[in-house]
Backbone as JSON, one array per atom type, in Angstrom:
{
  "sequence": "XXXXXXXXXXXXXXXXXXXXXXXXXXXXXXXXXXXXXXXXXXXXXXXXXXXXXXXXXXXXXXXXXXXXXXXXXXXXXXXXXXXXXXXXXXXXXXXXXXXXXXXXXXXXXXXXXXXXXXXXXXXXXXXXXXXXXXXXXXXXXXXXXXXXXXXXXXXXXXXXXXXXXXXXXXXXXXXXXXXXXXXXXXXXXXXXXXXXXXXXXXXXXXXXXXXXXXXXXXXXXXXXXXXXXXXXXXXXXXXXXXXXXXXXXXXXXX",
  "N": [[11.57, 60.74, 9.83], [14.77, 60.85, 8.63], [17.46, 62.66, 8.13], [20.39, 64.03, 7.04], [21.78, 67.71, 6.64], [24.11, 69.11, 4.61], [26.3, 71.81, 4.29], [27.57, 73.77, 1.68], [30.06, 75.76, 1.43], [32.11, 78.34, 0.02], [34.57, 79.86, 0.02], [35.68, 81.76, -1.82], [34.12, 84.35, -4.43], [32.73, 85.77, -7.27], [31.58, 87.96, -7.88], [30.66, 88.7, -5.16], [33.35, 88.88, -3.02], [34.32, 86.47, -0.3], [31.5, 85.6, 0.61], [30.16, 83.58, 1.89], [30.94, 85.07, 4.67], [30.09, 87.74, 4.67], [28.35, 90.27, 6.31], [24.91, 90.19, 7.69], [22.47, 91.68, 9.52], [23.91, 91.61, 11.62], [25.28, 88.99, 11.62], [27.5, 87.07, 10.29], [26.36, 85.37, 7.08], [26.32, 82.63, 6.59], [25.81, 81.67, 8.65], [23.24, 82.45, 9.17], [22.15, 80.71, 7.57], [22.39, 78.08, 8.81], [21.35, 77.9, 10.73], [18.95, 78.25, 9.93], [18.69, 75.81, 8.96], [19.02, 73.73, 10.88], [16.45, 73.85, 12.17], [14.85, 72.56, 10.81], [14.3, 69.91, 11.78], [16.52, 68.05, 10.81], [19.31, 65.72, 11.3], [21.63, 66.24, 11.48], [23.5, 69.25, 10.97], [25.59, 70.57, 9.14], [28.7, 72.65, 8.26], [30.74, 72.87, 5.22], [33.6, 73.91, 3.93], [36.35, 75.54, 2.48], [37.88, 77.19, 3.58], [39.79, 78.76, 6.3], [38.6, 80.78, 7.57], [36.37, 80.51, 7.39], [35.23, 78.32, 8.54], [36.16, 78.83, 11.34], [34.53, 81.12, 11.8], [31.92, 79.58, 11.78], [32.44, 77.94, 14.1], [32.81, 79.56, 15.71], [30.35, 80.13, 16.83], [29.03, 77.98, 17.75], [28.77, 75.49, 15.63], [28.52, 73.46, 13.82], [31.49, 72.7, 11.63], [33.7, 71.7, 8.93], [36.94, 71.15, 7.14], [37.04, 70.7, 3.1], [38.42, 69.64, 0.47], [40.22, 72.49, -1.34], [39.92, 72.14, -4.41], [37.35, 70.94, -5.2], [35.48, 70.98, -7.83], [32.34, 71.19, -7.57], [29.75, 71.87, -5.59], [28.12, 69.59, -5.12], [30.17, 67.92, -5.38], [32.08, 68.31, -3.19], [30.09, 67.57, -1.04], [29.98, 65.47, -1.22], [32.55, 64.86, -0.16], [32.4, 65.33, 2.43], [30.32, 63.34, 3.32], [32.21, 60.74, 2.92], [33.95, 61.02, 5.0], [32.6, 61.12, 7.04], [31.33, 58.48, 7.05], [28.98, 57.91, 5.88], [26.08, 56.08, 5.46], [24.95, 53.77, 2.62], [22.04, 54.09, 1.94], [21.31, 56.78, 3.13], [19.92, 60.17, 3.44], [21.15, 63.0, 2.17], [20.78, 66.76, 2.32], [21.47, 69.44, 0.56], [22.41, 72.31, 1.56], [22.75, 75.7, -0.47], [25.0, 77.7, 0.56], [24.2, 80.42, 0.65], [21.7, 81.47, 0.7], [20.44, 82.55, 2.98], [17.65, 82.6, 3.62], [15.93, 80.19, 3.9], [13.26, 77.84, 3.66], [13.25, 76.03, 6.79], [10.76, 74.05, 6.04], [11.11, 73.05, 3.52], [13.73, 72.27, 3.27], [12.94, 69.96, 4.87], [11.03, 69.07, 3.07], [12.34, 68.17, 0.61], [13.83, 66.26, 1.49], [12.13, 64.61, 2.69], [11.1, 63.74, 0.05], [12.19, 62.77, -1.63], [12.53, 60.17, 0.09], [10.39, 59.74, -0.61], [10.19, 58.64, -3.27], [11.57, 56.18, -4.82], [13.11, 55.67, -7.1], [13.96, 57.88, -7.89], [17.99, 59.23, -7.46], [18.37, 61.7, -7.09], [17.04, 64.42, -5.27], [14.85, 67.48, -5.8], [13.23, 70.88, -5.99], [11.08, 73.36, -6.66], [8.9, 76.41, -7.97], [5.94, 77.75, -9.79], [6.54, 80.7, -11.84], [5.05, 83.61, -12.9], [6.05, 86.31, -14.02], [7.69, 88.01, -16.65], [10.03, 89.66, -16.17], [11.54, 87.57, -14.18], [11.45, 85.42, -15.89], [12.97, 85.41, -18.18], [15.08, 86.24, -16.7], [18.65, 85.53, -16.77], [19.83, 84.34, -14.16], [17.55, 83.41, -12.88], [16.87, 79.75, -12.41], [15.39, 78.22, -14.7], [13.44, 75.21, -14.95], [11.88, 71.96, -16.4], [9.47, 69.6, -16.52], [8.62, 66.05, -16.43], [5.94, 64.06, -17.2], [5.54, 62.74, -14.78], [6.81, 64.08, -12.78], [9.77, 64.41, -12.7], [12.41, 65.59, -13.37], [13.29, 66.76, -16.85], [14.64, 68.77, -17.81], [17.24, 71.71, -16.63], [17.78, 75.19, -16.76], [19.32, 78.36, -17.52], [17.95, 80.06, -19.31], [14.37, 81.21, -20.96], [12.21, 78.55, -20.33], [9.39, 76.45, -20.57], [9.6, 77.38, -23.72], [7.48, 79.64, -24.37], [6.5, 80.47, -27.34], [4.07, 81.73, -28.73], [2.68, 83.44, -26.75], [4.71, 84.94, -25.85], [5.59, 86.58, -28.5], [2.67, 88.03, -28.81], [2.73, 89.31, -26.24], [1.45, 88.47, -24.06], [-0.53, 88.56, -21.08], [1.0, 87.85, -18.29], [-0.17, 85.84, -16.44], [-0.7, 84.12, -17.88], [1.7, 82.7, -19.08], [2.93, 79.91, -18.16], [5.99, 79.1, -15.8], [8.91, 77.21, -14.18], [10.85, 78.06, -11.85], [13.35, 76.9, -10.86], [14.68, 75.96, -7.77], [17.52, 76.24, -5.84], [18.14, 73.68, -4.14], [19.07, 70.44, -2.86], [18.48, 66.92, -2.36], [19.99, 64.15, -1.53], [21.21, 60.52, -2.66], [23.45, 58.82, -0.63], [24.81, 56.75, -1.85], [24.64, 57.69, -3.93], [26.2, 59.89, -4.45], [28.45, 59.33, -3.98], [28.58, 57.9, -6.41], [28.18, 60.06, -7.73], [30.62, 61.88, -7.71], [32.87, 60.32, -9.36], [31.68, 60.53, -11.87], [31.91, 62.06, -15.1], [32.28, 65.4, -16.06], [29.9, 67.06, -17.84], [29.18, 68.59, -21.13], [26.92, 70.43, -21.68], [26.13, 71.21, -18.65], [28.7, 72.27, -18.49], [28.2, 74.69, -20.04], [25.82, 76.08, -19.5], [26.54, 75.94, -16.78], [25.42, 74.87, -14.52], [25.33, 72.2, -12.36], [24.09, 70.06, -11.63], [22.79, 69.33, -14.17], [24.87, 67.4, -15.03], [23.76, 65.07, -13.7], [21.74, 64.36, -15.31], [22.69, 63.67, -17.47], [23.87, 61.63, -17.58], [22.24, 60.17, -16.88], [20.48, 59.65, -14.7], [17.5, 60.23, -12.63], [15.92, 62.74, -11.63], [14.14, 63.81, -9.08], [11.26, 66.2, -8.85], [9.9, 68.85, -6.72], [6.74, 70.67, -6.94], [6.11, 73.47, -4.5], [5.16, 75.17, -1.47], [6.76, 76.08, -0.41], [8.49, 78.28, -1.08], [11.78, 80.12, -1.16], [12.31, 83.56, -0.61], [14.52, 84.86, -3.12], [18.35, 84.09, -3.71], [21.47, 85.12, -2.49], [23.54, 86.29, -5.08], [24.4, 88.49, -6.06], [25.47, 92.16, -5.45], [22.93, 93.82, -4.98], [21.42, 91.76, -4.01], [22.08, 90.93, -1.96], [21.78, 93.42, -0.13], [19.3, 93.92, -0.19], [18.62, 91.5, 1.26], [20.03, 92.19, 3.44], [18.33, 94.38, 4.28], [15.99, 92.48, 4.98], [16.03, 90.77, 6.91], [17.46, 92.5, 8.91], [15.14, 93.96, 9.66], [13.71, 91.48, 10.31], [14.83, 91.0, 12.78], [14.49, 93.43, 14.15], [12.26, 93.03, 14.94]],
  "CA": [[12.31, 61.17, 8.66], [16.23, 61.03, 9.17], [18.5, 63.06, 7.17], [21.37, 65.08, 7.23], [22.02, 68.88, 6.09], [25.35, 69.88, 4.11], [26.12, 73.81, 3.42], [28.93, 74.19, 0.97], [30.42, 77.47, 1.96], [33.28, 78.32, -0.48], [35.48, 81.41, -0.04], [35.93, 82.56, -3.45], [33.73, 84.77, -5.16], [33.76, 86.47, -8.05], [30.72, 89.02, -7.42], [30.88, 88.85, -4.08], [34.45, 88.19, -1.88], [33.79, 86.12, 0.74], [30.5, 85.65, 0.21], [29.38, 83.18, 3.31], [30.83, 85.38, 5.98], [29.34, 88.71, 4.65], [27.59, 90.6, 7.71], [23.48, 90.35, 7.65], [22.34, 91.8, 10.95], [24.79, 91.14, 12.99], [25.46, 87.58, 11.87], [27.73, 86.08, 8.7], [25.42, 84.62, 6.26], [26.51, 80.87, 6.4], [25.19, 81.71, 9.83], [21.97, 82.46, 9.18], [21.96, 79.48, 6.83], [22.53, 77.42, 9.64], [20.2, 78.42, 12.06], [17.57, 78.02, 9.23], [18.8, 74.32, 8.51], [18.71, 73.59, 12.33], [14.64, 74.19, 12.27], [14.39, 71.33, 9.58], [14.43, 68.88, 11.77], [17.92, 67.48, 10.52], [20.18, 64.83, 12.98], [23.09, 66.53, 11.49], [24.19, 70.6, 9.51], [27.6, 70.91, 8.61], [28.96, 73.73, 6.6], [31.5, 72.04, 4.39], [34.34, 74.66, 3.43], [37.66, 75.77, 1.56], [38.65, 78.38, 4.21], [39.86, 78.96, 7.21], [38.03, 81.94, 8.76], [34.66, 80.27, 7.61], [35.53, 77.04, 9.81], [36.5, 79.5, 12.82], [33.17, 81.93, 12.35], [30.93, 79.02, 11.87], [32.42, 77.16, 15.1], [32.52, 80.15, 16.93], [28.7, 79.77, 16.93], [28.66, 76.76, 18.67], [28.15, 75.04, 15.25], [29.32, 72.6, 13.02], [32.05, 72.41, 10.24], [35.16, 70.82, 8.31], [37.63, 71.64, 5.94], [37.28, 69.94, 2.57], [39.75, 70.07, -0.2], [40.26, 73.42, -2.13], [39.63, 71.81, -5.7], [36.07, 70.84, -5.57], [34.47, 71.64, -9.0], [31.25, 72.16, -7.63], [29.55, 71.86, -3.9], [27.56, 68.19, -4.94], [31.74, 66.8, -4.83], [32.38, 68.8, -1.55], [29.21, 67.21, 0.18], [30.56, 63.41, -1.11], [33.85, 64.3, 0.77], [31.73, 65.1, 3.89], [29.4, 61.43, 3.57], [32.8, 59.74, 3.21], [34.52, 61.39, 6.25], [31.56, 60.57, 8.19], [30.82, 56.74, 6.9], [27.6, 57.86, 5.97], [25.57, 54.94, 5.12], [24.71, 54.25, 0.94], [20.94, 54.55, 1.93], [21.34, 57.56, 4.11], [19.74, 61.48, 2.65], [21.82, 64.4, 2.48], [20.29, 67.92, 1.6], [22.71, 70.22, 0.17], [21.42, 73.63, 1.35], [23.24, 76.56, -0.36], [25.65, 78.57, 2.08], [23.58, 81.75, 0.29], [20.29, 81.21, 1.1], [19.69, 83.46, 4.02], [16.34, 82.94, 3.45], [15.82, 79.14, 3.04], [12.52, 78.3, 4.73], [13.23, 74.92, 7.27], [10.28, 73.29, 5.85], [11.24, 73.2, 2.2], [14.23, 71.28, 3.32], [12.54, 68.42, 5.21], [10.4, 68.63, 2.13], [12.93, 68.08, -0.5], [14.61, 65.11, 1.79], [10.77, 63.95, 1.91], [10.47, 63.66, -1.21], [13.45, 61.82, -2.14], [12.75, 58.94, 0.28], [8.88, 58.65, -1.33], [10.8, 58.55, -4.75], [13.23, 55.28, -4.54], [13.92, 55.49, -8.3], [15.22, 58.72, -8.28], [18.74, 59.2, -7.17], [18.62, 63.21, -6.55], [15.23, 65.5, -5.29], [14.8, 69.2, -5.52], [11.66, 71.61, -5.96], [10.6, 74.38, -8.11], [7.38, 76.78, -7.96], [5.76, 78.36, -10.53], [6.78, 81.76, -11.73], [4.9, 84.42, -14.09], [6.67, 87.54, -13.85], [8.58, 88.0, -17.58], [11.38, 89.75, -15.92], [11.95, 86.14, -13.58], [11.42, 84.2, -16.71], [14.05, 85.81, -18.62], [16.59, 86.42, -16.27], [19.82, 83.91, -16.7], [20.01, 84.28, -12.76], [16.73, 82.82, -11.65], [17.31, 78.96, -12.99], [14.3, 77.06, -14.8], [12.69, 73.14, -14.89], [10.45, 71.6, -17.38], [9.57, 67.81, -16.0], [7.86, 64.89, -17.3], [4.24, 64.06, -16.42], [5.76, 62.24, -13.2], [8.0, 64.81, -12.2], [10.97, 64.21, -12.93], [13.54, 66.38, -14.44], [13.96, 66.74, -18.33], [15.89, 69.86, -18.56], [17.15, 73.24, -16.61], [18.48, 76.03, -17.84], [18.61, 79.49, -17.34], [17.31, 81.03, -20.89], [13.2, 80.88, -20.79], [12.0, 77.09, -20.8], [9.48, 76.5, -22.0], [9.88, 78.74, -24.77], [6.01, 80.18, -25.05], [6.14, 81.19, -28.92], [3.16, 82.7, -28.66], [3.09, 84.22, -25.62], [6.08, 86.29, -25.67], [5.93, 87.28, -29.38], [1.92, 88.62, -28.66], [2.71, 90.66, -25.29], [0.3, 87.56, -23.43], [-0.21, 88.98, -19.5], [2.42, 87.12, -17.63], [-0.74, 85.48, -15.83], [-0.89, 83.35, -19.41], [2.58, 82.15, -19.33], [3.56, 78.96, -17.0], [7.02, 78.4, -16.11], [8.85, 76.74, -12.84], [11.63, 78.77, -10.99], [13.75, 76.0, -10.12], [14.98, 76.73, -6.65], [18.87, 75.43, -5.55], [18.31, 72.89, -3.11], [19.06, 69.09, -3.65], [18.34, 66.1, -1.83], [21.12, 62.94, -2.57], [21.0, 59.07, -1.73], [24.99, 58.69, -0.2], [25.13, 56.3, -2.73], [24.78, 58.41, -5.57], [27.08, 61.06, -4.33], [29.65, 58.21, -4.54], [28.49, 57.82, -7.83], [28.52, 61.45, -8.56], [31.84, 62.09, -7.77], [33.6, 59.57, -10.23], [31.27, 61.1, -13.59], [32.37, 62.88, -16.3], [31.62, 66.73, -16.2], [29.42, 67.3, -19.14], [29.36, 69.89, -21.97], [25.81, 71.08, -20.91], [27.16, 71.5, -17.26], [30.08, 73.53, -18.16], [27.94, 75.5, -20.96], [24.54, 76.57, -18.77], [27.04, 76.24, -15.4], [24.75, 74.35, -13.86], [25.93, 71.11, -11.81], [22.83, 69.13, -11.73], [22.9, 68.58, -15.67], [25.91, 66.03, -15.11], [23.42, 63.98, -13.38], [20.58, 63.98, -15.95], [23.1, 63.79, -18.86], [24.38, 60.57, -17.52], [20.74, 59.05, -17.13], [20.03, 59.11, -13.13], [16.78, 61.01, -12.52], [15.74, 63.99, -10.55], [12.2, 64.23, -9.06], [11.11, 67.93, -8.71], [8.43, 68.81, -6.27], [6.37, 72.04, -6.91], [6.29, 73.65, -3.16], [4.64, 76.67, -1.17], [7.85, 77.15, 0.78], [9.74, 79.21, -1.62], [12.51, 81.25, -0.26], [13.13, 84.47, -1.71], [15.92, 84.64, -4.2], [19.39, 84.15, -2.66], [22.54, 86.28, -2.44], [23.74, 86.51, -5.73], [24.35, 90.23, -6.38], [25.68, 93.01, -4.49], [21.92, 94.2, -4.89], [20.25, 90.53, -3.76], [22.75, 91.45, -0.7], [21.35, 94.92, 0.36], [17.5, 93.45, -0.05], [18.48, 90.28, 2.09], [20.09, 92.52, 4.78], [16.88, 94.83, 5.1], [14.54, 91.79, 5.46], [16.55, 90.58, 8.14], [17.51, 93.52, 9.88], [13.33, 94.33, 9.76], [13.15, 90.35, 11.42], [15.72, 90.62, 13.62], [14.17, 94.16, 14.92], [10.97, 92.98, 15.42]],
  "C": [[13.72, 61.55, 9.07], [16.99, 61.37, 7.86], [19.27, 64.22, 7.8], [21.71, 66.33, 6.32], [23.69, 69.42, 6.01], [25.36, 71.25, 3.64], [27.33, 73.86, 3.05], [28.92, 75.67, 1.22], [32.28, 77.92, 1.57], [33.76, 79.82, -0.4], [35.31, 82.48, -1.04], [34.38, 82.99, -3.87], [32.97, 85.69, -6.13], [32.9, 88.06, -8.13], [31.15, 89.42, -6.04], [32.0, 87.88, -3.04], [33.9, 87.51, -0.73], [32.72, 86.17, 1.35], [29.81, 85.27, 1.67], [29.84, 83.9, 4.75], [30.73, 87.23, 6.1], [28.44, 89.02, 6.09], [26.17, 90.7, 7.24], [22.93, 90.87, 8.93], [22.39, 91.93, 12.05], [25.72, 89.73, 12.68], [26.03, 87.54, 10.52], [26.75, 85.3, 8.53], [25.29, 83.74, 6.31], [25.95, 81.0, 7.73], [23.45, 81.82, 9.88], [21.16, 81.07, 8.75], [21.88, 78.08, 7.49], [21.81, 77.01, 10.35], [18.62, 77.77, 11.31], [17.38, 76.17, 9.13], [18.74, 73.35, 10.1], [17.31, 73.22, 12.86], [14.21, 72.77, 11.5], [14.21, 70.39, 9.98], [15.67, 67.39, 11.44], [18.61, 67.03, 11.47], [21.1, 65.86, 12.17], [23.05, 67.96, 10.88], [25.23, 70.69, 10.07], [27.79, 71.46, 7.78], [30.53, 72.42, 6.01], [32.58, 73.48, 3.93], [35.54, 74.61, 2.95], [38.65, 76.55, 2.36], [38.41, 78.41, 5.09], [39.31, 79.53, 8.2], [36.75, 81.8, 8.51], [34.55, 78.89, 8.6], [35.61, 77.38, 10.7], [35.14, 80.14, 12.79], [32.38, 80.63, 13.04], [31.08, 78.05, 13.57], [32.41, 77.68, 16.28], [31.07, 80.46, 17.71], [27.98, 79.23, 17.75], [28.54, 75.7, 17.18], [29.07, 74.47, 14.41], [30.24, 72.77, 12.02], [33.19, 71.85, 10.14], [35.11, 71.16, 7.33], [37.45, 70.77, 5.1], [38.51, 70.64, 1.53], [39.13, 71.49, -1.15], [39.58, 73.1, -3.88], [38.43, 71.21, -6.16], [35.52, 71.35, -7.4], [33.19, 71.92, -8.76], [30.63, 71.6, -6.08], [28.71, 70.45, -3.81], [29.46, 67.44, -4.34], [32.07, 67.12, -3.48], [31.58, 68.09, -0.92], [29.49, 65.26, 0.2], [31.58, 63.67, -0.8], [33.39, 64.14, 2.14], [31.26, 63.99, 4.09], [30.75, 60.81, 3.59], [33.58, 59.84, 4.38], [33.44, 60.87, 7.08], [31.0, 59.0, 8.28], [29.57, 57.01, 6.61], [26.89, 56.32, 5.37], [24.63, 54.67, 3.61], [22.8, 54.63, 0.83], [20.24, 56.14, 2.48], [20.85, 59.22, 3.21], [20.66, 62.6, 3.44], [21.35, 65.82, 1.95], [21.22, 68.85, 1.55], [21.83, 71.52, 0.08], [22.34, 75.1, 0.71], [23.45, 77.79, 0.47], [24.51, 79.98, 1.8], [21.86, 81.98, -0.34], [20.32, 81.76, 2.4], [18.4, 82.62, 4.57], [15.39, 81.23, 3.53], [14.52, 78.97, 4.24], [12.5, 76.66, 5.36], [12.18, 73.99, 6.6], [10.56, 72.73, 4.51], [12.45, 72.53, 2.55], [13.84, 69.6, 4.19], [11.76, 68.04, 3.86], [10.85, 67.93, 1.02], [13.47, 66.59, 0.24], [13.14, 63.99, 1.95], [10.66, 62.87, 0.86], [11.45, 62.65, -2.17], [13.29, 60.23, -1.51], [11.54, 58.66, -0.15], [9.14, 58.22, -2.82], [11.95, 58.02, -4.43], [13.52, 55.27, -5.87], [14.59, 56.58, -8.43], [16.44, 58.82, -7.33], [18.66, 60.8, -5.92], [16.88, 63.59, -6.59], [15.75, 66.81, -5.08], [13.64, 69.74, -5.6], [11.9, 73.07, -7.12], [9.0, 75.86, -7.74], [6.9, 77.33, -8.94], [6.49, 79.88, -10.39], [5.89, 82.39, -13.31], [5.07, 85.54, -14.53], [7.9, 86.87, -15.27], [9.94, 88.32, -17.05], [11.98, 88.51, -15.23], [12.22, 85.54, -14.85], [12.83, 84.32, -17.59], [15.21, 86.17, -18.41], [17.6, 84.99, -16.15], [19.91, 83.87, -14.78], [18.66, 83.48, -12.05], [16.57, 81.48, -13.06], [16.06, 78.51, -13.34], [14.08, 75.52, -14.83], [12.1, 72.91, -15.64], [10.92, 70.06, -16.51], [8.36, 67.08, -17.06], [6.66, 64.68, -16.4], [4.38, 63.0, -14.66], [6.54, 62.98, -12.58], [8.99, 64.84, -12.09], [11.47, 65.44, -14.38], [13.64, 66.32, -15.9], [14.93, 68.21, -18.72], [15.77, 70.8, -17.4], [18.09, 74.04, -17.15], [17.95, 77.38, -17.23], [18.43, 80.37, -18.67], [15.48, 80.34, -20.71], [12.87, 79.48, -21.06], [10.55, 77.04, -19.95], [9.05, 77.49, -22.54], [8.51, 79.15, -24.98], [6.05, 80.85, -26.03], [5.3, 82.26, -28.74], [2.68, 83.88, -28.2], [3.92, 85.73, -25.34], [6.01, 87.0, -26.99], [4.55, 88.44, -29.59], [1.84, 89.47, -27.25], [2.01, 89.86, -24.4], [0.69, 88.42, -21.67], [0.46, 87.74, -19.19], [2.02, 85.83, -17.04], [-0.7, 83.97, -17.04], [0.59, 82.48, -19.17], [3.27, 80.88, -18.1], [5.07, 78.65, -17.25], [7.29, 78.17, -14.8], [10.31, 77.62, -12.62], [12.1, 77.63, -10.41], [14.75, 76.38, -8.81], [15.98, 75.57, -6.16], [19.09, 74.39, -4.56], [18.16, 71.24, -3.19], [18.97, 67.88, -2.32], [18.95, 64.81, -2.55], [20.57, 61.97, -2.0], [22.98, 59.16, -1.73], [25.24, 58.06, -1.31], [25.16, 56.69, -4.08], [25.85, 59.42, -5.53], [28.67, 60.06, -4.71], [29.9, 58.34, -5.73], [29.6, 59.18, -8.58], [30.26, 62.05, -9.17], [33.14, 61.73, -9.07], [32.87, 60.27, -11.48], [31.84, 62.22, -13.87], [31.65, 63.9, -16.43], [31.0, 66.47, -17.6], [29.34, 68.37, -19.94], [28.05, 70.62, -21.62], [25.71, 71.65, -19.69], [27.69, 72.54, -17.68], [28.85, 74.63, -19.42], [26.6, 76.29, -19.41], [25.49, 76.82, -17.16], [26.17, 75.79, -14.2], [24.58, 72.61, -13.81], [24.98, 69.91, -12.11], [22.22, 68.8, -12.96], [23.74, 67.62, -15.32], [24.94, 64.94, -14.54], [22.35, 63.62, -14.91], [21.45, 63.44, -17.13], [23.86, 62.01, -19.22], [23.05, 59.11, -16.76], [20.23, 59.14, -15.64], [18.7, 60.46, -13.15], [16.44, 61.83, -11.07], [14.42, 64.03, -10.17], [12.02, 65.77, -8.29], [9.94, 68.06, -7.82], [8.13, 70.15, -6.04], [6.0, 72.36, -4.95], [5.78, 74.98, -2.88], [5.25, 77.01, -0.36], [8.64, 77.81, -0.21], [10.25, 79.85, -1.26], [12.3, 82.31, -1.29], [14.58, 84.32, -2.51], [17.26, 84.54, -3.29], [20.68, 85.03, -3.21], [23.33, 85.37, -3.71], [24.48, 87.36, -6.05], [24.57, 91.16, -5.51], [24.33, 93.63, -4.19], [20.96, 93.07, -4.3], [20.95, 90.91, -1.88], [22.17, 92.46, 0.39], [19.65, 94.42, 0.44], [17.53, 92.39, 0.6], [18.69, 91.38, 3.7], [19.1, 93.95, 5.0], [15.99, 94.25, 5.67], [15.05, 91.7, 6.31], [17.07, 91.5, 9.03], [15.82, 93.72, 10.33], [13.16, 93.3, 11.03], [13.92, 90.75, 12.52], [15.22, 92.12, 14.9], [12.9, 93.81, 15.41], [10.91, 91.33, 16.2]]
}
């Protein structure tokens, strides 16, 4: 299984400044992220960045990166400047692991690049797991999936999907309610990132803020694969922050 691991690792933002070179342990974050994507089995991880002093941490490491351009709209266009700097090849998988994932667990990315080359019709793969905790279901921060009876993508979104009527308006235990926790990690074909690049942002995109509508909205399908590597949630929140750097201080002492 041959694929390569991209970590967009952008400077800016708007919760948290300088998000990927935050301290966890001892170690900036895009660091950890690294280390994890390293384990996967991957010929190649490369952070992909906007800024200077995340190109110097990450290389002071020993470890890979390059500058792309500042004006990205979202970290799928950043990882098709990396495949074309490199010649990647139009059959070739790239897994786009977010820089803020701490937590990401190595197997869950060979899985997702997996899963993409046993699925040649779809373009893009990602994963999902169940979730039945109301507060998950309802938070705009943890993103949902509904798919089609082959797995494939028909919608995410972060407002509850699908909407259990019933469920929610009778109090149903949580155990009652199925929904999927779609979890940020994407698996491309080079040749679609090509693609990607050239389409037309979509109004669903910019409304929900979530990148991976532009593909569905312009017909290319997604295959989703439910998974028992789920990471924990990723740095988000000055509070997802403070609960990442206890677990890892905990690992890192023991």
């Amino acid at each position: 299984m041959k694929f390569n691991v991209v970590i967009p690792a952008r400077y800016a933002s708007s919760r948290l400044p300088a998000k990927p070179l935050l301290d966890i342990a001892g170690k900036p974050m895009v660091i950890w992220v690294v280390e994890r994507a390293l384990q996967s089995g991957a010929e190649q991880v490369i952070v992909a960045t906007d800024h200077a002093d995340i190109l110097q941490a990450v290389q002071s490491y020993g470890y890979q990166a390059i500058m792309t351009r500042e004006d990205h709209p979202s970290g799928t266009d950043r990882i098709a400047e990396v495949a074309a700097h490199f010649g990647w090849s139009d059959d070739a998988i790239v897994v786009n692991v977010q820089g803020d994932e701490p937590l990401i667990d190595p197997l869950l990315i060979k899985e997702v690049a997996t899963n993409l080359r046993d699925h040649p019709e779809a373009a893009m793969a990602t994963a999902c797991h169940a979730i039945h905790d109301r507060e998950q279901i309802f938070n705009p921060n943890v993103v949902k999936v509904v798919t089609d009876k082959d797995g494939h993508a028909l919608y995410f979104s972060r407002a509850p999907i699908p909407y259990a009527r019933d469920a929610f308006q009778s109090e149903s235990s949580p155990e009652e309610i199925v929904a999927y926790r779609h979890i940020g990690i994407y698996a491309y074909k080079v040749s679609f990132l090509n693609a990607y690049s050239l389409l037309e942002a979509c109004s669903l995109e910019k409304t929900e803020m979530l990148e991976q509508l532009r593909a569905l909205w312009h017909g290319y399908k997604i295959s989703v694969a439910e998974t028992a590597h789920a990471p924990a949630a990723g740095v988000d929140t000055p509070a997802d922050l403070v609960r990442v750097r206890m677990m890892l201080k905990d690992a890192a002492a023991g």
